[in-house]
N, C-alpha and C positions, 0 to 999 in steps of 0.2 A: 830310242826307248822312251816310253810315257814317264813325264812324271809323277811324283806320287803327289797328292791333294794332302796340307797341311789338315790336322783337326785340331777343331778349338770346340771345348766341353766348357757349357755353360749353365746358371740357373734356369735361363730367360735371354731370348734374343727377340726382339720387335724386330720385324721389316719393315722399311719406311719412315720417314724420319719426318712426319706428320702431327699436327696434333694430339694424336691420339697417340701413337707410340710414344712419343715425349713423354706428352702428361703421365700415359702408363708407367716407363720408366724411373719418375721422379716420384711419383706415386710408391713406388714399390721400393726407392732407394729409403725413402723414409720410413717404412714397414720394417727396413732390415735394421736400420738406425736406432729405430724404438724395439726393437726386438733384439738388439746388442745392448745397449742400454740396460734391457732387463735382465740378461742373460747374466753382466757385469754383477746387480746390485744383487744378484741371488731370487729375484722374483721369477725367474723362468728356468725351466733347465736346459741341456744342450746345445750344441757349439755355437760359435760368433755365426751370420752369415758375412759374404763379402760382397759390394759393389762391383767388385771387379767380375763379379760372374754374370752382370746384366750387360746386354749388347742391343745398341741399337744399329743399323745399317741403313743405307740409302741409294739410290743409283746416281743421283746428281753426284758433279764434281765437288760441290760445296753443298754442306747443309745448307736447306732452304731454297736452292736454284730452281727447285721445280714448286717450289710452295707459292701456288695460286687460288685467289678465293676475290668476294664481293670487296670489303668484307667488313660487315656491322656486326659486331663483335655483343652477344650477350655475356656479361663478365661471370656470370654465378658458376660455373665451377673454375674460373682464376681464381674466384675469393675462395673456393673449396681447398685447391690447393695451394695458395700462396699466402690467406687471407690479405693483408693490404697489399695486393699487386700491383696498383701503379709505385707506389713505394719502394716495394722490391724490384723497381724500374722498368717493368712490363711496358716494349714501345706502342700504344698507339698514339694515332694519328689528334684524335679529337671526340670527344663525350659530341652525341648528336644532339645538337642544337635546332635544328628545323627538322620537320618529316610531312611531305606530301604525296599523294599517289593522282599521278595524272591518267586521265584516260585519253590517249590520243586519236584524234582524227583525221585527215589527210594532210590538214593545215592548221590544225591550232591544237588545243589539249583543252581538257575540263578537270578542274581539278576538284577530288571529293572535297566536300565541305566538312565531312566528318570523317577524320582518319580511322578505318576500321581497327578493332581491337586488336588481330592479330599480327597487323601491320604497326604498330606501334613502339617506336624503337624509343622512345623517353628513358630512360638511365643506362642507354646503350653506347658502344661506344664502335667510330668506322676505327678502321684498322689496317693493314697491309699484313695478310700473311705471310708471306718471305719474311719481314722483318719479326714476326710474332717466332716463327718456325726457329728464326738461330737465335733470339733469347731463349726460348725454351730450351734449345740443347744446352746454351752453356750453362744454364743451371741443371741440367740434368751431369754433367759435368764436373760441377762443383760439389755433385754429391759422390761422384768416381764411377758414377754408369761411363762405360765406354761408346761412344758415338764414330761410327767409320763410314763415310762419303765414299763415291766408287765401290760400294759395295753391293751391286744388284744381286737381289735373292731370285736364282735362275731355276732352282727345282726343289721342290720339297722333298724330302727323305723321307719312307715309309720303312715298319717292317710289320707288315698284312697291313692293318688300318688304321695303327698307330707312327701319327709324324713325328718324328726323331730328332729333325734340326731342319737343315736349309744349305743345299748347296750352293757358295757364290759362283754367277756367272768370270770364264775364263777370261784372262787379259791376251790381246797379243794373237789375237787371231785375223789371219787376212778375210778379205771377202770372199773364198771361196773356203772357211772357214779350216784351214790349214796354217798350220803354228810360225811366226813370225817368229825374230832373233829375240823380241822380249817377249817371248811366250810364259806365260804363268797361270798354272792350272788355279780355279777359284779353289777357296779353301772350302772343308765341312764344316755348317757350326752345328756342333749335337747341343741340342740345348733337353731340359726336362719339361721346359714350355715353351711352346713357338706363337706369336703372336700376328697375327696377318694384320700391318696396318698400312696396307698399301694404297688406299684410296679408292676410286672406282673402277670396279671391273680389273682388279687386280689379275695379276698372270696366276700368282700360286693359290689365291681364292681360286681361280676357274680350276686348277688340276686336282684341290681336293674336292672341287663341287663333283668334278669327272667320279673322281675315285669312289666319292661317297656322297652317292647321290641322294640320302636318305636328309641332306641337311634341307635340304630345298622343297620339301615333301610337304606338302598341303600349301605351302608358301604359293605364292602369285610372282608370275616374272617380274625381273625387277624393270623397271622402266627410266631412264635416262634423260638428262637432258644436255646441250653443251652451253657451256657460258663463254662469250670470249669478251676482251676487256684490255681498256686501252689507256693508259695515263697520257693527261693531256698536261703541261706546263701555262698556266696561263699567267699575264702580266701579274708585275707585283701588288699586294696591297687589292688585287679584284677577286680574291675568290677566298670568304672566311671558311675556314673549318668547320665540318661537324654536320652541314648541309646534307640532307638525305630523301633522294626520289628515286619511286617506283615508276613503272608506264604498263599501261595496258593498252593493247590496239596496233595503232596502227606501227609499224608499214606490216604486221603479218593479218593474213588472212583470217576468215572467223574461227575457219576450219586448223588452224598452226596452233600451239600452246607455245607460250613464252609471253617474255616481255620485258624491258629495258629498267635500267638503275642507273645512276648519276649521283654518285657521293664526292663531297668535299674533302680536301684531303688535309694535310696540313703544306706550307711554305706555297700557296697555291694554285693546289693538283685537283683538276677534275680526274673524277674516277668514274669512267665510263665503262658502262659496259651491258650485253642484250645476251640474254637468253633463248633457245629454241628448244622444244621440247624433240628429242630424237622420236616420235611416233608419228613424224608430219606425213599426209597423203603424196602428195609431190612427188616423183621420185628425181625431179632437175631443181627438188626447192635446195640453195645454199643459204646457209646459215649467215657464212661470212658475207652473203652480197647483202642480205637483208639487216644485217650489222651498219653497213656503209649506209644504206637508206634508213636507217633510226637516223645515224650521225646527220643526212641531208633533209629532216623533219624539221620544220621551222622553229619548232619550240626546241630542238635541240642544240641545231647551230646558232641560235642565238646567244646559248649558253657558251659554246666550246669555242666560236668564231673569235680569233686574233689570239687563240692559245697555239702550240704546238704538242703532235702527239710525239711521245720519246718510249712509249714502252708498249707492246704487245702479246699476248698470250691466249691458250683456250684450255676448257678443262671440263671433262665429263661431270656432271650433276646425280647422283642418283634420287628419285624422286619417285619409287612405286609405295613409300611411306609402311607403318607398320607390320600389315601382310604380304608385304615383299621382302623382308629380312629374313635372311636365312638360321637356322638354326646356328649360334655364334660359337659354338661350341663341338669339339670330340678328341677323341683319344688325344692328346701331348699338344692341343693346339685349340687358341682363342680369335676370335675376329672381333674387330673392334671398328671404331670411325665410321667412315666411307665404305669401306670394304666389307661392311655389317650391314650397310642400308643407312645408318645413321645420321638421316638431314632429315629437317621439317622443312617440307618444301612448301607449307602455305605461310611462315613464316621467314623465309628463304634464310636460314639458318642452319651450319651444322658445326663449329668450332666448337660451341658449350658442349655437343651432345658429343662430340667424338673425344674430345679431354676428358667428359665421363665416363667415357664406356671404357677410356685408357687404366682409369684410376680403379674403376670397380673391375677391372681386370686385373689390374696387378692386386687387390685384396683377395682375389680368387687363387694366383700364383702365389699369393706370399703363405696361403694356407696350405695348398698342394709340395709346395717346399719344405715346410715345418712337419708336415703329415709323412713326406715322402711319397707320394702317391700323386703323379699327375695324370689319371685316368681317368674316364670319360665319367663316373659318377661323381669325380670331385671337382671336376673341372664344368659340371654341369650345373655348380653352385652357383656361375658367372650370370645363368640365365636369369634365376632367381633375383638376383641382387640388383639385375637392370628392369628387371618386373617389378621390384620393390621402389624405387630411383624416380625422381622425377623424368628421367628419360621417357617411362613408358607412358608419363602424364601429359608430355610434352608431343608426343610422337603418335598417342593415341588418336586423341581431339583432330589431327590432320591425316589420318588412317584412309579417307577415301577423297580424299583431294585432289590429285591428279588426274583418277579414274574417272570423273567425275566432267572432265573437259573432253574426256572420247566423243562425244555428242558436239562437239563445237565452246566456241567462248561462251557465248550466253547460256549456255546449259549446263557449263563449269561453272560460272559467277553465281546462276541462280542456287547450284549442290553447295557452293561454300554460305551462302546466306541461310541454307537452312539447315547445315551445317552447324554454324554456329547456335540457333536455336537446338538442335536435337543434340550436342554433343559431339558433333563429329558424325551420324548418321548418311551415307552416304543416301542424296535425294529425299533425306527427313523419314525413308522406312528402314533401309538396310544396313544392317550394320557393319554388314563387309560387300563392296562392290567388288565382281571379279575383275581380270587383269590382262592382259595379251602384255608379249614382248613388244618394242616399238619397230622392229624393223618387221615385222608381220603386217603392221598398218601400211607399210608403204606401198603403193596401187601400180600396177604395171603402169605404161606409156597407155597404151590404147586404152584401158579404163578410166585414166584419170583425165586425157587429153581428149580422146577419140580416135578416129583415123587421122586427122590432122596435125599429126605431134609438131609444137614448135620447138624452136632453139632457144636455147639456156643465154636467158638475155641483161648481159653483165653491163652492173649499172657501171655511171660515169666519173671516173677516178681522175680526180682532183690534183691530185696530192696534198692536198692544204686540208680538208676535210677528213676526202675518202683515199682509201689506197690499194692496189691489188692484194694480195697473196704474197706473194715475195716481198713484196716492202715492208708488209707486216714482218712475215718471219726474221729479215733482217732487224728487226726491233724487240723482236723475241730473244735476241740473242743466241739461239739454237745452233749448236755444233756437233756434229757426229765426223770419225775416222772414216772417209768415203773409202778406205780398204779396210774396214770392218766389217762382218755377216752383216747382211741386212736383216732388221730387229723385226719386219711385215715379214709376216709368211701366210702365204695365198696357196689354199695347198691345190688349188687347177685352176692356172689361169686360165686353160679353154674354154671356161665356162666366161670368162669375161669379153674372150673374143666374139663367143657364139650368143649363148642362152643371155645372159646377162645386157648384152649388147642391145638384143631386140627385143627382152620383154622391158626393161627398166633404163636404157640409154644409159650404162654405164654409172650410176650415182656415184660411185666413190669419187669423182672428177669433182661432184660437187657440195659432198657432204664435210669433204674432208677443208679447215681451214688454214691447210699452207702449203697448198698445191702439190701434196705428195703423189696423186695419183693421175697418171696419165694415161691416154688413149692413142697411140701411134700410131703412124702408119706400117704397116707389116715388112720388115727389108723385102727387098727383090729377090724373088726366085724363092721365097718361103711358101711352105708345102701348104693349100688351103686345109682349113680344119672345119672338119662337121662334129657338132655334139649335140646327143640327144636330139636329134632331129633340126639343131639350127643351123643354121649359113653360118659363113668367118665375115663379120663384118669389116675385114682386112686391116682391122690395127689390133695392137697387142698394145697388152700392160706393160708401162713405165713405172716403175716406184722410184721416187727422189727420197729415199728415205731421210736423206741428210736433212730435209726441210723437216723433218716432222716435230712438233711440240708437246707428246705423250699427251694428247686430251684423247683418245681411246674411242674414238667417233668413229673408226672405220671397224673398228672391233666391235662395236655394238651397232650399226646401222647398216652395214651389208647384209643385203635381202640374203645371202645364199648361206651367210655366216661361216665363208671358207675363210677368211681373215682372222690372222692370231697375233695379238699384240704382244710380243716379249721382250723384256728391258734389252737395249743395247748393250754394248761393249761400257764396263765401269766410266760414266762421266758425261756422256752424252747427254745432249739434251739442251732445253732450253736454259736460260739465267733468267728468273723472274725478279730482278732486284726491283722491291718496292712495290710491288704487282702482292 
């Protein structure tokens, strides 16, 4: 007999237990605290509200496990909501003391002589999100928001077009997803606001994008990048804090968007780490080898050489700026952070802007509570509030930034120089440059190679420098129940043996950074497959799902877009401690 699913009735539940949801939550415990307050002294009328009706939820085992970022931290909305935040004990690392942006060349770097404006981190501070993510719960905490780890948000509740709550993914299911001895169905949370703050390319963003496609409507796809990033340990007493480099160049091509960072940490920590933008031509370009060759660049190993690396991680980027944000808004449900579009990506910034969108989300809940009314006209006040906000000042001015690199690096550098003279004008006339998804950009085998396709040629691992795939994920931390569902769902692998195999040699082998995806060889005596007209290139897909580190790069980079990313079984995943 099924069991029956606990319900839990709430004001407000965030998913994601992210910047944004935090700040949301803490935001809005003080909304109800000033709004008891008045209730008490006679200034307002109608009942207490209670704390205990905010929820926030997460899929990590521990708050904070999966919280990865740069990360040079703009404080302005910590002083919004905590005003003296270091004070109130907010950990970072170190206020940035130095800031250079190098252009790299094959063998040396040139460093700007004048640090551009909007690279400018001077009252900024580096930081560790994992460590920012579990301060902020425990003061959300202390105000009696409830916060619950292992609680992947697996489906959104409708009834017509209105979300309802969020049902948690089940416990206790084997791998052929049939109920084990600890079997326990996820509970329902009906909340009267649901908050998506799940990060990039969220699972329950994508089902209400499905359901209601109307949010995405004149919007421009959003476009992606991945960051992966590696704490290095170097000698005592050689590395001060607060140290902060950007790179542009080399090892990627003109034709690749991305580029390399290197912050000081504290006790110290190089914090390294390279960017790829997910729209590269390529389709054999890996992110993570081109990682290992930043680290084998002479101005870098100079730097990292006689440290050790001890931590590991990767994490989708959203970067289609302004006109790639979805409508944040509809019936019983807000998007905030990441999950919004919310990062300036010519700033490489988005902590400030997703703590705002949390904060100016719960003053939008805490009305729709008081009103009684979470419907899509009062819930449409969120937009307003972030049109009013420095958000849209901040988000605006980098509006066709990325677009603006489809033409190559030098035709990106030259749109952001004239850029900053017109405003943010994309190319100094346009005010909105259109947009492609990034896995559209990627070029079959035979038009980006020709007829002489080579092999995918993996640089030279060290261990001391560089490192595979696997040694990384070991350093990631990352653990999943290998008799759990597998959390990839490829809904026709045939297409990976056939179509996929000879127009594009299989990318996910090498987009993806911790070797989840494999190409085998077929068992014996397994039946050839034809699709759509292609041969069985005689191996089949492998997924190692256990290696995977939730950066969401095969979900947004497969040419064919049959890949769907959904949170695992409660707890899976990477530990990003200090990352």
């Amino acid at each position: 007999m099924a069991q029956e699913r606990d319900l839990l009735e709430l004001d407000a539940v965030f998913v994601g237990a992210g910047p944004a949801s935090l700040a949301g939550a803490i935001r809005l415990a003080q909304l109800y605290a000033e709004h008891n307050a008045a209730v008490k002294s006679g200034a307002k009328p109608g009942p207490e509200l209670s704390t205990d009706n905010i929820l926030v939820i997460d899929k990590a085992r521990a708050i904070g496990d999966h919280g990865i970022s740069g990360a040079v931290m703009d404080p302005r909305a910590m002083r919004e909501l905590f005003g003296d935040f270091l004070a109130a004990g907010c950990p970072v690392e170190s206020q940035v003391t130095s800031d250079a942006l190098w252009f790299m060349t094959k063998s040396g770097h040139i460093k700007a002589p004048i640090q551009p404006p909007m690279m400018n981190n001077s009252g900024k501070y580096v930081a560790s999100l994992n460590k920012l993510v579990k301060w902020l719960a425990e003061q959300a905490e202390k105000l009696g928001v409830q916060v619950y780890p292992e609680f992947p948000g697996q489906e959104l509740l409708f009834d017509g077009e209105r979300v309802l709550g969020v049902r948690v993914g089940d416990k206790g299911l084997d791998k052929n997803g049939q109920p084990k001895r600890n079997y326990e169905p996820g509970p329902d949370l009906i909340a009267k606001v649901t908050v998506l703050g799940e990060g990039p390319r969220g699972t329950l963003a994508k089902q209400l994008g499905r359901k209601l496609p109307v949010l995405a409507q004149g919007k421009n796809p959003q476009v992606y990048s991945i960051g992966i990033k590696e704490l290095w340990q170097m000698p005592k007493g050689s590395t001060p804090a607060g140290q902060v480099i950007h790179t542009l160049g080399a090892p990627l091509d003109n034709d690749t968007f991305g580029g390399g960072f290197i912050y000081s940490m504290a006790d110290d920590i190089w914090d390294v780490g390279f960017v790829v933008g997910l729209d590269y031509l390529n389709p054999t370009l890996s992110p993570h080898a081109e990682f290992q060759r930043f680290k084998q660049h002479p101005s870098v190993a100079k730097l990292i050489g006689g440290g050790q690396m001890f931590r590991y991680g990767a994490k989708a980027i959203p970067e289609g700026g302004w006109f790639a944000m979805p409508r944040p808004y509809a019936d019983g449900v807000l998007l905030v952070g990441d999950t919004a579009g919310m990062l300036n990506p010519l700033k490489l910034k988005g902590i400030h802007l997703a703590m705002k969108s949390g904060m100016l989300a719960a003053e939008t809940i805490y009305d729709a509570i008081v009103m009684g009314d979470a419907s899509t006209s009062t819930l449409s006040a969120y937009q307003g509030r972030v049109e009013k906000s420095w958000i849209r000042t901040d988000l605006y001015a980098a509006r066709n930034f990325h677009q603006g690199f489809d033409a190559g690096r030098l035709a990106g550098l030259f749109n952001v120089s004239l850029g900053m003279i017109t405003g943010g004008r994309g190319f100094g006339v346009h005010d909105r440059l259109p947009g492609r998804a990034g896995y559209e950009r990627m070029e079959k085998l035979v038009d980006y190679f020709g007829r002489d396709v080579p092999g995918f040629e993996r640089p030279v691992y060290d261990n001391k420098l560089t490192f595979n795939r696997l040694d990384d994920v070991f350093r990631s931390g990352t653990s999943h129940d290998e008799d759990s569902p597998n959390h990839l769902h490829v809904a026709d692998t045939e297409i990976c043996a056939t179509r996929c195999a000879s127009e594009f040699g299989n990318p996910c082998q090498y987009f993806c950074p911790a070797a989840v995806y494999e190409m085998v060889p077929a068992a014996a005596g397994a039946p050839p497959i034809t699709k759509d007209g292609f041969a069985d290139s005689g191996k089949r897909l492998q997924i190692n799902f256990a290696n995977c580190v939730h950066c969401k790069t095969c979900d947004i980079m497969d040419p064919y877009q049959i890949i769907d990313w959904v949170p695992p079984e409660g707890g899976g995943g990477p530990v990003y401690t200090g990352l």
